[in-house]
C-alpha positions in Angstrom: 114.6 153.4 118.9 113.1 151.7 116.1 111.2 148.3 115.9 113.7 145.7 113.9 111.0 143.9 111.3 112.0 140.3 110.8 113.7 140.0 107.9 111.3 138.6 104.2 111.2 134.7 104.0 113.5 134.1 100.9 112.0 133.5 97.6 113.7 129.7 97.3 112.4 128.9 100.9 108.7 129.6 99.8 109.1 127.1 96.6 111.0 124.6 98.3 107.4 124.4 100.6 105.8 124.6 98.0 107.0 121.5 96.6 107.3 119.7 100.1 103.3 120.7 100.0 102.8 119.0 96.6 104.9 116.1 97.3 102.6 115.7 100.6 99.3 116.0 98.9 100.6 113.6 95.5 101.5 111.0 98.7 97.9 110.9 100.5 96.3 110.5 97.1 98.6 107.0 95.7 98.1 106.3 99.8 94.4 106.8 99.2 94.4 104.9 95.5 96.6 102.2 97.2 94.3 101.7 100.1 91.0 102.7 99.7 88.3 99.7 99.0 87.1 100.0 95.1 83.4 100.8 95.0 81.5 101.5 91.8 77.7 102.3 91.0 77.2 99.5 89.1 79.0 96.2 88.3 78.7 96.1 84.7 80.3 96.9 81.9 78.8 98.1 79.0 79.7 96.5 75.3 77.5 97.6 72.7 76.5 96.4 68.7 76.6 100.3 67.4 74.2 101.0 64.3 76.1 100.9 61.3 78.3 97.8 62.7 82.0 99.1 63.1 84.2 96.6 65.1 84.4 95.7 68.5 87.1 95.5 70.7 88.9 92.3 70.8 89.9 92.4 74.4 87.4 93.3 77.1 88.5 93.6 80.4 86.5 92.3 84.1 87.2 92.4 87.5 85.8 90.1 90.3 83.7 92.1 92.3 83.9 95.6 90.6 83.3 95.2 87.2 82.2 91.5 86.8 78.9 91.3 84.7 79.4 92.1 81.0 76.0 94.1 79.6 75.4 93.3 76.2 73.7 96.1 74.0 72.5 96.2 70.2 71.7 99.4 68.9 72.2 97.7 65.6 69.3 97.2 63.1 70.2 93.1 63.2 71.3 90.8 65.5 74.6 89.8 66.5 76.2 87.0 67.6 78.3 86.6 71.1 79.3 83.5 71.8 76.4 80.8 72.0 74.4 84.2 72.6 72.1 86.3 70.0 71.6 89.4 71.1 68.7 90.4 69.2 68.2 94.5 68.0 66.8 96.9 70.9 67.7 94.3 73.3 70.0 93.9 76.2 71.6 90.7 77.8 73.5 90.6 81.0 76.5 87.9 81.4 78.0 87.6 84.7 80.8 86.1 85.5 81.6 84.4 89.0 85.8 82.9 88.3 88.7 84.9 87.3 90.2 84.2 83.5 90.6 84.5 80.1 86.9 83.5 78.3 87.0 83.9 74.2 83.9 84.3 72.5 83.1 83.8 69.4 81.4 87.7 67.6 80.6 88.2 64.2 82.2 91.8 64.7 85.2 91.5 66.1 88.4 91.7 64.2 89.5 88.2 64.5 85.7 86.8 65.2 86.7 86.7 68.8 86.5 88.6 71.9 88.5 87.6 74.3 87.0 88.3 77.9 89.9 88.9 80.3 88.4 88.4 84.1 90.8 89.4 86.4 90.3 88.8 90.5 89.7 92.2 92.7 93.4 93.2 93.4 94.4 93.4 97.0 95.2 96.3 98.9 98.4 98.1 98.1 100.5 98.0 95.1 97.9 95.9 93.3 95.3 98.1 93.7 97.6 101.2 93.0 98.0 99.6 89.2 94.3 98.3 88.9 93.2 102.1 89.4 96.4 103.9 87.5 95.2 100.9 84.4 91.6 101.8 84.7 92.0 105.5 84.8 93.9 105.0 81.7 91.8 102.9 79.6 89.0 105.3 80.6 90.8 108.5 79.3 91.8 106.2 76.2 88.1 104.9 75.5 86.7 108.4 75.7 84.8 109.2 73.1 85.9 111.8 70.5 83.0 114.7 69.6 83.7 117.6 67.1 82.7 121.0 68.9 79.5 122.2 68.0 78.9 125.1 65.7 
C-alpha cells in the first residue's frame, strides 16, 4: 500500500505568512523606534558658512540632550555674522544650548537675516519619540546632499 504524502501548503496560505511575518518584523521596529533611548556620537549639529556664500537655512532645529550644541563652521573666505557672534574664516565656534525654545539670530545669510533656532526638549518614550525619529529620519533623507555621478 502506498504512503499518502501530505497534501502542498496552498499558495495563499504561504503569502498570508508571509505578510503576518512582515507585519511582525514592521511592529518590533516602531516598538524599537518608540522605545529605545536616543543615543548619538556626538551632540552637535553642524551649520556651515559654505565658500561662495549661498543661503542658510532659516530654521535650524535642536534637541535637549541629543542634538543640543550648534557647531558653527566658515569655509567661507570672510567672516560672518551669527547673532552677537563673528565667526571668523577657517574657524569654528560651538554654541550650546541648555533650555528648550525658539532662539532667532540675527545672520547676514539667511533669507530673512534670521535664523531661527528651534530647541525642542528630548521627547519621551513612546509616541513622542516614534515622531522625533520618523521627523529626523526625514529631514536627514531631505538634507542629503545631491552629487552628479562621476564620469
Amino acid at each position: 500500500m502506498p504512503k499518502h504524502l501530505p497534501d502542498p501548503v496552498p499558495a495563499n496560505h504561504l503569502l498570508r505568512r508571509l505578510q503576518w511575518s512582515l507585519a511582525a518584523i514592521l511592529g518590533a521596529a516602531l516598538l524599537w523606534a518608540a522605545l529605545a533611548p536616543l543615543h548619538y556620537p556626538t551632540r552637535e549639529r553642524l551649520f556651515e558658512f559654505a565658500r561662495g556664500a549661498p543661503p542658510v537655512p532659516a530654521d535650524v532645529r535642536l534637541t535637549l540632550g541629543v542634538r543640543d550644541v550648534l557647531l558653527l563652521r566658515n569655509h567661507d573666505r570672510k567672516p560672518h555674522v551669527f547673532g552677537q557672534l563673528l565667526v571668523l574664516p577657517a574657524h569654528t565656534v560651538r554654541l550650546p544650548f541648555e533650555q528648550a525654545g525658539d532662539f532667532p539670530f540675527a545672520c547676514d545669510l539667511a533669507p530673512a537675516s534670521t535664523v531661527m533656532v528651534r530647541v525642542q526638549p528630548q521627547p519621551d518614550p513612546g509616541w513622542s519619540r516614534l515622531r522625533w525619529r520618523l521627523t529626523a529620519l526625514l529631514e536627514a533623507i531631505r538634507t542629503l546632499p545631491l552629487q552628479a555621478p562621476d564620469d
